[in-house]
ROPAMAR-783399 format. One record per residue (C-alpha): x, y, z; residue in three letters; residue number from 1. Coordinates in steps of 0.5 Angstrom, whole numbers, plus 500, padded with zeros to 3 digits. Each point is the difference from the previous one (the first is absolute). Example, Ala and Ser with C-alpha at 12.3 -4.5 7.8 and 13.67 -1.06 7.14 Angstrom:
# residues 2
[node [525, 491, 516], ala, 1],
[node [502, 507, 498], ser, 2],
***
This chain:
# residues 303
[node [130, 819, 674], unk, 1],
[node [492, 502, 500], unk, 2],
[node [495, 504, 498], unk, 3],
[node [498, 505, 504], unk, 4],
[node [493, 498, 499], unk, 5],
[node [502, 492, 500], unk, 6],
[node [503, 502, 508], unk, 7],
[node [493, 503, 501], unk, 8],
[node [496, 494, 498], unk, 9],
[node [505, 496, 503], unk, 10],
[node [498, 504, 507], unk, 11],
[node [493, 499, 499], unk, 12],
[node [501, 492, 500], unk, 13],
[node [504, 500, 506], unk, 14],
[node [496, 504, 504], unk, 15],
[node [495, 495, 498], unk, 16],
[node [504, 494, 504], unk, 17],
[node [502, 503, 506], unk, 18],
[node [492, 500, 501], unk, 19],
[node [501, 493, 502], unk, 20],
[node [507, 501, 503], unk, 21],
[node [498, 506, 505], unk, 22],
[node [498, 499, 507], unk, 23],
[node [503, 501, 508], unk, 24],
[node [501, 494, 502], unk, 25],
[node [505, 499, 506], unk, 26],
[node [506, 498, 497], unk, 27],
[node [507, 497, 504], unk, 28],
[node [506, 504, 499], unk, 29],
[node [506, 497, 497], unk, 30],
[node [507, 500, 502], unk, 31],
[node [505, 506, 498], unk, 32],
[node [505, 497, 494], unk, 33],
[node [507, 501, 502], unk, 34],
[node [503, 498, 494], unk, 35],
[node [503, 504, 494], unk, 36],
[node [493, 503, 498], unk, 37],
[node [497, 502, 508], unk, 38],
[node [493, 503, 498], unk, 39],
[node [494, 495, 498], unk, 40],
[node [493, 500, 502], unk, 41],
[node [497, 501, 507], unk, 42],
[node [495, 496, 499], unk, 43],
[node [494, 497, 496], unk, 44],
[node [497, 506, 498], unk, 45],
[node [507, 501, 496], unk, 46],
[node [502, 507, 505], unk, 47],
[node [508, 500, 498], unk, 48],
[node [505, 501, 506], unk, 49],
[node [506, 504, 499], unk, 50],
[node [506, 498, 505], unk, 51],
[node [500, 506, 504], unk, 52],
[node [506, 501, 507], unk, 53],
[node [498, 502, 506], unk, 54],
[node [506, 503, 504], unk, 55],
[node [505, 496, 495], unk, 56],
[node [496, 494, 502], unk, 57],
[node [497, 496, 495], unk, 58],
[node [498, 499, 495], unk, 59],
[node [493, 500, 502], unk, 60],
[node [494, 498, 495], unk, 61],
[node [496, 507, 500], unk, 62],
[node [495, 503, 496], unk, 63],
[node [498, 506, 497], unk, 64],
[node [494, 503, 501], unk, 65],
[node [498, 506, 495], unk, 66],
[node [493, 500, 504], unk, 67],
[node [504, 501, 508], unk, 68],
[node [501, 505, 503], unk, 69],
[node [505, 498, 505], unk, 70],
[node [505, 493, 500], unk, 71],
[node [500, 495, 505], unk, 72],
[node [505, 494, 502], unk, 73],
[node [497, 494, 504], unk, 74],
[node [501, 499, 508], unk, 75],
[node [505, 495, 499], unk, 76],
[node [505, 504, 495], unk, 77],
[node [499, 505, 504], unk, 78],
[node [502, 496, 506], unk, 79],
[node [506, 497, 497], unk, 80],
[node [503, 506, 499], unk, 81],
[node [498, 503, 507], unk, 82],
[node [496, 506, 498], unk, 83],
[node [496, 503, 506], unk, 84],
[node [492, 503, 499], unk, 85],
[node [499, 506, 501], unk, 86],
[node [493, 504, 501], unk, 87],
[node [494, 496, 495], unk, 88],
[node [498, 503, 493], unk, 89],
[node [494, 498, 496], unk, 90],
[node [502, 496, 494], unk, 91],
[node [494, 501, 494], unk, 92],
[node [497, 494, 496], unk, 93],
[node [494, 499, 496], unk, 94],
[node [496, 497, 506], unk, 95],
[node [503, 507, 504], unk, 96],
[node [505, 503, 506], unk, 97],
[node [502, 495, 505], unk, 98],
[node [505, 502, 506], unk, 99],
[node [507, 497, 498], unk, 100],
[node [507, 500, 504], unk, 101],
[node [505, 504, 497], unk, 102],
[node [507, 499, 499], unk, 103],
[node [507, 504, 497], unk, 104],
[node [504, 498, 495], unk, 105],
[node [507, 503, 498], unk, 106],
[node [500, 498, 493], unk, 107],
[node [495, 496, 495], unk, 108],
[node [504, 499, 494], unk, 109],
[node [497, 496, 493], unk, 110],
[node [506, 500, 495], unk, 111],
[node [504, 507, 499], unk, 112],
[node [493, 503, 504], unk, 113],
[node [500, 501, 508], unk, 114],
[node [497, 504, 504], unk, 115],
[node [502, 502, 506], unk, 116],
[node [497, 502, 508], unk, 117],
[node [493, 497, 498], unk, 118],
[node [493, 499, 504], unk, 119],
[node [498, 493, 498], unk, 120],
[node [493, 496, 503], unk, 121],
[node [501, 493, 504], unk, 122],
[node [496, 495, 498], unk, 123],
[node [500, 493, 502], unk, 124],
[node [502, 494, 494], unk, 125],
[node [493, 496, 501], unk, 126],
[node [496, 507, 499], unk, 127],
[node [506, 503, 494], unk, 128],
[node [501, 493, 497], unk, 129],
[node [507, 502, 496], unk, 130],
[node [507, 504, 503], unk, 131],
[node [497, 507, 500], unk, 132],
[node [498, 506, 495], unk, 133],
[node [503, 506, 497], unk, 134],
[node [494, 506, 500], unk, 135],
[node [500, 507, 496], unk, 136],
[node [504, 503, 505], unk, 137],
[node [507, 495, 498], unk, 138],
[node [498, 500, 493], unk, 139],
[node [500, 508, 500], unk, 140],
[node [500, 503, 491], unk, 141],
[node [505, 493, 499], unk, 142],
[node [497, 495, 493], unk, 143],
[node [497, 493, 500], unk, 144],
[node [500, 495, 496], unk, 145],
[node [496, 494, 501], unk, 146],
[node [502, 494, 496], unk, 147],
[node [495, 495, 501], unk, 148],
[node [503, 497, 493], unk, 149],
[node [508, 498, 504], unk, 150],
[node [496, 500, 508], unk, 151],
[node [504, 506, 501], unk, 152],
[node [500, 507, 503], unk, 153],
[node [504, 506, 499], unk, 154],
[node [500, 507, 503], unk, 155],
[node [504, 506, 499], unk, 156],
[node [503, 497, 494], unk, 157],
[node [499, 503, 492], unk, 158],
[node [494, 497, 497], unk, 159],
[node [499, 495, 495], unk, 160],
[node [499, 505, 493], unk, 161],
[node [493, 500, 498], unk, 162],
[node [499, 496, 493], unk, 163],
[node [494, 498, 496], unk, 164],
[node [498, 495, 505], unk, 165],
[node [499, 505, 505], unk, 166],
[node [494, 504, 502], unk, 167],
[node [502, 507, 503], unk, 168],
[node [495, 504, 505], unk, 169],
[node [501, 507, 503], unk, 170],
[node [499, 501, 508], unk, 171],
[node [501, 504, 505], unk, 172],
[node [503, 500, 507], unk, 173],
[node [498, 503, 505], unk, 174],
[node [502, 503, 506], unk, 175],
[node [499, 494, 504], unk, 176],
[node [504, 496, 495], unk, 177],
[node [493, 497, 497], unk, 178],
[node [501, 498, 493], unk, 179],
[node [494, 503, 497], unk, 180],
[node [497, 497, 493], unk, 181],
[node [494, 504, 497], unk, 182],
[node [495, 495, 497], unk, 183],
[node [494, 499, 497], unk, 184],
[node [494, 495, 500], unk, 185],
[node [493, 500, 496], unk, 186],
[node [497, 508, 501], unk, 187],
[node [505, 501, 507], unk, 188],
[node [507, 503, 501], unk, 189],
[node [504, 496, 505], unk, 190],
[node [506, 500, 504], unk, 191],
[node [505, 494, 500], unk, 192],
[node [506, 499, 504], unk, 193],
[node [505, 494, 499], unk, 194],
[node [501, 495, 507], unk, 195],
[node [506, 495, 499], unk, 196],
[node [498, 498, 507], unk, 197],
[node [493, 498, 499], unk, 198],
[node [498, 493, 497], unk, 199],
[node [493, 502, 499], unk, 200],
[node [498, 506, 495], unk, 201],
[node [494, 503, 504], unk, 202],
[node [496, 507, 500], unk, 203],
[node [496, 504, 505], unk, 204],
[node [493, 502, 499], unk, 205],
[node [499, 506, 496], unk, 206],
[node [503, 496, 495], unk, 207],
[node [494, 495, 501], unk, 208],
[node [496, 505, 499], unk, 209],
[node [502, 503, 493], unk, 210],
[node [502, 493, 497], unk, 211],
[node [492, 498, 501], unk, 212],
[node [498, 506, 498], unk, 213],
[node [504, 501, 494], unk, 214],
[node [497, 491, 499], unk, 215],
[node [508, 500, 501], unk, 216],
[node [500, 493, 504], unk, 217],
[node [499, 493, 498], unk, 218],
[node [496, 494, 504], unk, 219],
[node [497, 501, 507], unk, 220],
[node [505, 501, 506], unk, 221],
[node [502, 494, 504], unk, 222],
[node [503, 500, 508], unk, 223],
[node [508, 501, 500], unk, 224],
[node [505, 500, 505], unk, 225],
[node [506, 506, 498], unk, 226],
[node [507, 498, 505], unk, 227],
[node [504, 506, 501], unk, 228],
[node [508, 500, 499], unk, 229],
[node [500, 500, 508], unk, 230],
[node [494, 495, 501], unk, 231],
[node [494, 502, 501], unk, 232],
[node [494, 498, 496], unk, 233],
[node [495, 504, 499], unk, 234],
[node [493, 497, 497], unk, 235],
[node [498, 504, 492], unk, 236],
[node [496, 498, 493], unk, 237],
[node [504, 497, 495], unk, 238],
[node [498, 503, 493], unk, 239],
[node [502, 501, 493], unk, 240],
[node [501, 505, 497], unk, 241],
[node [499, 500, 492], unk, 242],
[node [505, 507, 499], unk, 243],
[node [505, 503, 503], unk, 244],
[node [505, 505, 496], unk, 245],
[node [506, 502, 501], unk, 246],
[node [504, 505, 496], unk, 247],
[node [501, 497, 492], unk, 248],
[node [497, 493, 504], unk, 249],
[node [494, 496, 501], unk, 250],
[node [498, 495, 505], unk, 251],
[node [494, 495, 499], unk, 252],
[node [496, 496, 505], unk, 253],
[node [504, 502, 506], unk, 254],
[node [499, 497, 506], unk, 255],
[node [501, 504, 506], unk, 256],
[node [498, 500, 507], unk, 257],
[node [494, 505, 503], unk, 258],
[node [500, 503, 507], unk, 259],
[node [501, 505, 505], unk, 260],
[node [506, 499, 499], unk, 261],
[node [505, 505, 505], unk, 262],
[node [506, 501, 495], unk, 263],
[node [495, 504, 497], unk, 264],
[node [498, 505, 506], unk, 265],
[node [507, 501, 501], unk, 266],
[node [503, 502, 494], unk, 267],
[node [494, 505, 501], unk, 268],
[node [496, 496, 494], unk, 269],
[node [493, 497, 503], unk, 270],
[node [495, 505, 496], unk, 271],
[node [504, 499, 493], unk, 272],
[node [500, 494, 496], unk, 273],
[node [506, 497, 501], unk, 274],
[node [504, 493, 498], unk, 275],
[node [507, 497, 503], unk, 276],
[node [503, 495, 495], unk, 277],
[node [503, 495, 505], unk, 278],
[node [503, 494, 496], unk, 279],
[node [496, 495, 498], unk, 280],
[node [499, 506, 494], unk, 281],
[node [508, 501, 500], unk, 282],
[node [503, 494, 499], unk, 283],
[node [496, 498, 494], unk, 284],
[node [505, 505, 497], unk, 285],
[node [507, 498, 499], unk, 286],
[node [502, 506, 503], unk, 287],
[node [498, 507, 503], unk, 288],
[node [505, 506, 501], unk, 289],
[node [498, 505, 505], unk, 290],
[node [504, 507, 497], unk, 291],
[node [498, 505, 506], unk, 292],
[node [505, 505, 496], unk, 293],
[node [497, 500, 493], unk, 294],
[node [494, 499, 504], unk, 295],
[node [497, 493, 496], unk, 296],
[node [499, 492, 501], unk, 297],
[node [502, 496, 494], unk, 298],
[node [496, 494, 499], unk, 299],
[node [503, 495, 497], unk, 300],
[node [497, 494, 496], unk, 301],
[node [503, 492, 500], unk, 302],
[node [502, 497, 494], unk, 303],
***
């Protein structure tokens, strides 16, 4: 076991690696493993997949995306099971809304956690690069444990008991089904939101504003692409930021993303200072609980 205080130290110094390890590159996606353990990782930036069944087809090597509002399925599984478009929706990403076919599915099931009669986006393979995407509205109030320890997701199951190792912080959800975390960095509260779909943690404006002014940025701010799930790109400044608190946790020198990023405007938060912790700060930890009943996110550190 360790500390409390040792587990902070130990969150300081690993923020301080994943400076070197952040980024939005485009990466390949890798084959779903249909052996006994079927989750693993999407791709390179270490996004987990969870074997998911479309109308009792599959498995399938989807991801679940805390920062999308709706799910999507590639065109070619959507063909192979001979779904039909319907009318065109508007799928939401951090370079903005796009015209999308919809298409209807009888069931989308993880484990013991289906959903049925749902609306998903249609997406072509080259553009989504992995099977599909499980959004807010499959998730619904369910648990998730991200395992970057054991390369595992789970949903709707008990989680892990919280021991010394592990960092609990108070959240919100939202009517949307957003979970909210109330932060702070140098002279300036902010509002922080978990993306298990984003590679890249970014943040919009107004958080460039009160960094600077509260002297709350290290460095100058250089040109960097941000990809979205969907793979749309949108140009932003990379920046550093020296502080970003977390209920009883302290990150330092956290890379992030800056722009006029449309997650932001739709969730309604363009005008208040607001970061997306995507998984390049996720996954230097051994696990991250999502508890929407007892309303926490647990951070657990690696040995």
């Amino acid at each position: 076991m360790v500390s409390r205080r040792m587990a902070r130290r130990a969150l300081i110094t690993s923020m301080a690696g994943a400076a070197l390890t952040g980024g939005s590159a485009r990466a390949a996606q890798t084959p779903a493993d249909e052996t006994a353990d079927p989750l693993g990782y999407v791709d390179a930036a270490s996004r987990l997949s969870v074997a998911t069944y479309v109308n009792g087809q599959g498995p399938f090597a989807f991801l679940v995306d805390t920062g999308a509002t709706t799910s999507v399925i590639t065109s070619d599984i959507a063909d192979r099971l001979g779904l039909e478009r319907g009318a065109l929706g508007r799928l939401h990403s951090i370079a903005g809304a796009q015209p999308v076919p919809m298409a209807r599915v009888a069931s989308l099931a993880v484990g013991k956690r289906e959903r049925k009669n749902m609306t998903v986006a249609v997406l072509p393979r080259a553009q989504l690069r992995m099977d599909g995407i499980l959004g807010l509205e499959w998730l619904g109030q369910a648990s998730l444990l991200l395992d970057f320890g054991r390369r595992r997701m789970v949903v709707g199951e008990a989680l892990p008991v919280p021991d010394e190792a592990t960092v609990i912080v108070k959240s919100k959800l939202v009517r949307s089904g957003l979970i909210l975390i109330d932060a702070l960095i140098p002279r300036e509260r902010v509002i922080a939101f978990i993306d298990s779909g984003s590679t890249t943690t970014a943040g919009n404006l107004a958080l460039l504003d009160a960094a600077r002014a509260g002297g709350a940025l290290v460095g100058g701010a250089g040109p960097k692409e941000l990809i979205s799930v969907t793979g749309q790109v949108l140009n932003g400044r990379s920046a550093v930021l020296t502080r970003l608190t977390l209920g009883p946790m302290t990150l330092r020198n956290l890379p992030l993303v800056i722009g006029s990023i449309h997650t932001f405007e739709y969730w309604g938060l363009q005008d208040r200072p607001a970061i997306v912790i995507g998984t390049d700060v996720l996954r230097t930890f051994d696990k991250v609980s999502i508890d929407l009943r007892r309303n926490e996110v647990r951070f657990r550190l690696r040995s």
